[in-house]
Steps between C-alpha positions, in 0.01 A plus 500: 500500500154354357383170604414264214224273630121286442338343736237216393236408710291198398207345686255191413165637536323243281081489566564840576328790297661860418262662772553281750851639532662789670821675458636742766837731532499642810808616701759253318282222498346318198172328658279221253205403635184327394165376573246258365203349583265289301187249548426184293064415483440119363108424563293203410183535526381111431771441768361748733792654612745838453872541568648834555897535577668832583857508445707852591882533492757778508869552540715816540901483450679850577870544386724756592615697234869636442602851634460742235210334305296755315149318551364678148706259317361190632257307249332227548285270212263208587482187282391195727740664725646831627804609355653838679802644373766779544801639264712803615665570168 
């Protein structure tokens, strides 16, 4: 007998671009990771002074995925947030 399933994934990834994300099968695990890093100038000359801030942040969530998971039909779609998803049909 054939399983009938979908799994959904959803993750909030807002201030996050497409490339700052990465999507991994390996060995029954689903890993989504990203990175980002960014710097903010404001300078005033008449004031005499310059402000620089650096801001980085990342996060990485693994899940382990069900026995028997053919990885080549997981998709995934970004939209101010990752979206990863699996039917067995």
């Amino acid at each position: 007998m054939k399983w009938l399933f979908q799994i959904v994934l959803d993750v909030i990834a807002s201030g996050l671009k497409k490339d700052d994300i990465k999507i991994n099968v390996e060995e029954d695990m689903l890993t989504i990771s990203a990175e980002a890093k960014s710097e903010t100038k404001d300078e005033d000359a008449s004031k005499q002074y310059s402000l620089r801030e650096y801001s980085h942040s990342s996060f990485t969530r693994s899940f382990k995925l069900l026995e028997g998971v053919n990885d080549s039909e997981i998709s995934a779609e970004f939209d101010d947030g990752i979206k990863a998803e699996y039917s067995e049909k």
